[in-house]
LUMPA-243305 format. One record per residue (C-alpha): residue in three letters; x, y, z; residue number from 1. Coordinates in steps of 0.1 Angstrom, whole numbers. Layout:
tifi->ala | x->X | y->Y | z->Z | mardo->NUM $
...
END
This chain:
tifi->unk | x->0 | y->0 | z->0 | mardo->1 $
tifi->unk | x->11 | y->35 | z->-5 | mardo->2 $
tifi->unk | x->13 | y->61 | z->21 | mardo->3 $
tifi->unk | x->-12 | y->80 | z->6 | mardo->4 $
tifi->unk | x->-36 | y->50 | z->9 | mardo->5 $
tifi->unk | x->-28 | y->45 | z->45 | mardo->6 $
tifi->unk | x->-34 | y->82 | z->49 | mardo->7 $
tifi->unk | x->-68 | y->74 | z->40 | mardo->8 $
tifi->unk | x->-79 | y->43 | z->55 | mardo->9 $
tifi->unk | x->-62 | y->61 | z->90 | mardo->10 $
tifi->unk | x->-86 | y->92 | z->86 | mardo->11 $
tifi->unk | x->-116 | y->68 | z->74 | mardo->12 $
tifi->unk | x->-111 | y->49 | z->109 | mardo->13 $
tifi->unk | x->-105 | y->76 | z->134 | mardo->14 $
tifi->unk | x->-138 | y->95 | z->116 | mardo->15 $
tifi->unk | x->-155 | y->58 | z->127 | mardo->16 $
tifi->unk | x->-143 | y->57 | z->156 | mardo->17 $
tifi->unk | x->-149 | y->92 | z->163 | mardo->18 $
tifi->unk | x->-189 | y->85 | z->150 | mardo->19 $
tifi->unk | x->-190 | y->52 | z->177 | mardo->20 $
tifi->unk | x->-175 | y->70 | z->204 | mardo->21 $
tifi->unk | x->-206 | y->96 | z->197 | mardo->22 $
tifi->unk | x->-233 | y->67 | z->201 | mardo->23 $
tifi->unk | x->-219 | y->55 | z->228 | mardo->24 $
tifi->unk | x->-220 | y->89 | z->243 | mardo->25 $
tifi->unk | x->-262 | y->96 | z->233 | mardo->26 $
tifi->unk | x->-264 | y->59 | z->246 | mardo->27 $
tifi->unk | x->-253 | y->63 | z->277 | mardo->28 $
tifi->unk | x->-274 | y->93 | z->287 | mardo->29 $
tifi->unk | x->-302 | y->77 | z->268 | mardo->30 $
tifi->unk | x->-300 | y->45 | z->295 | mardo->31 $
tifi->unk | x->-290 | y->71 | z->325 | mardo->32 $
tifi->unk | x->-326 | y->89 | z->315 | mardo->33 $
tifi->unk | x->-346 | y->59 | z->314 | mardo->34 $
tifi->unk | x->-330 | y->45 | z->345 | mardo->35 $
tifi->unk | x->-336 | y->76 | z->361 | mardo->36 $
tifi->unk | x->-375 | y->74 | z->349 | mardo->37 $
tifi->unk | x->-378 | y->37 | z->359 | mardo->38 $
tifi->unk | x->-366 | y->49 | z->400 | mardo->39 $
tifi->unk | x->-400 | y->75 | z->393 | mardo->40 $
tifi->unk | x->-418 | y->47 | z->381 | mardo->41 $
tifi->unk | x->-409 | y->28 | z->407 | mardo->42 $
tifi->unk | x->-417 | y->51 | z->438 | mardo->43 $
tifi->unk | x->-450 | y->62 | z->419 | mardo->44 $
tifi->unk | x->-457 | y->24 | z->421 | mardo->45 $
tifi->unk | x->-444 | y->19 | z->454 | mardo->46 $
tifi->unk | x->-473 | y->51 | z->470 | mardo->47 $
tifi->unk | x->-499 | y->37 | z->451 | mardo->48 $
tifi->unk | x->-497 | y->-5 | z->463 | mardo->49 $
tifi->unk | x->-493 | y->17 | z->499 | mardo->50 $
tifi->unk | x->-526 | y->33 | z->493 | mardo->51 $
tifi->unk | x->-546 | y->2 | z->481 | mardo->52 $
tifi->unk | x->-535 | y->-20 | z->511 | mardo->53 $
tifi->unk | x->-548 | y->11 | z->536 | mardo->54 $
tifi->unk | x->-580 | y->16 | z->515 | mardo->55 $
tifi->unk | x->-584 | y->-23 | z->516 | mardo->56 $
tifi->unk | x->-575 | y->-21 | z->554 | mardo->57 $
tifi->unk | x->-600 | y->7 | z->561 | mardo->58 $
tifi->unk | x->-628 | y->-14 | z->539 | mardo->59 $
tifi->unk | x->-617 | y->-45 | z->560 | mardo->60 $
tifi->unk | x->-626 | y->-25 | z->595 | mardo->61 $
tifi->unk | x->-656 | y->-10 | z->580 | mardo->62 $
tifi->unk | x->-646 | y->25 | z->574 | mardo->63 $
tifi->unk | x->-660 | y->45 | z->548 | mardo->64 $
tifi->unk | x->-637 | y->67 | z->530 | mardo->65 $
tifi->unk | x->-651 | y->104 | z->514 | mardo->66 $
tifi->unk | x->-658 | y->87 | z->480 | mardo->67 $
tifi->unk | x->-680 | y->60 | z->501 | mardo->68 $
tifi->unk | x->-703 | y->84 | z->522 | mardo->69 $
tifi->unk | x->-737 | y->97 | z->505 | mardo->70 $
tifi->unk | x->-739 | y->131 | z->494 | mardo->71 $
tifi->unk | x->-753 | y->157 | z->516 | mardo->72 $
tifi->unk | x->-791 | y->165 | z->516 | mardo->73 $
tifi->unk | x->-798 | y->196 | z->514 | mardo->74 $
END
């Protein structure tokens, strides 16, 4: 091979390499996001099985929660 040609297939690498090392880069903080939003998830989830098991506890001892009582008579 010529120099000249070896000139080219080095620039032709480092610009691919260059490219992958970008990727890797936007993947990263894409998996950082969604790891981030999957913790939300999680603790959303986490509030919500709380509240079920107290509303079932509170329907268990017979206790009527505001969207249980009747409406006011006027």
């Amino acid at each position: 091979m010529k120099k000249k040609e070896l000139q080219n297939l080095l620039e032709e690498l480092q610009s691919q390499v260059a490219f992958q090392d970008d990727a890797l880069h936007a993947l990263q903080s894409a998996l950082a996001n969604q790891q981030q939003d999957l913790l939300t998830l999680q603790r959303q989830l986490t509030l919500l099985k709380q509240r079920q098991d107290e509303q079932a506890q509170q329907a268990e001892e017979g206790a009527t929660t505001p969207s249980q009582e009747a409406p006011p008579h006027y």
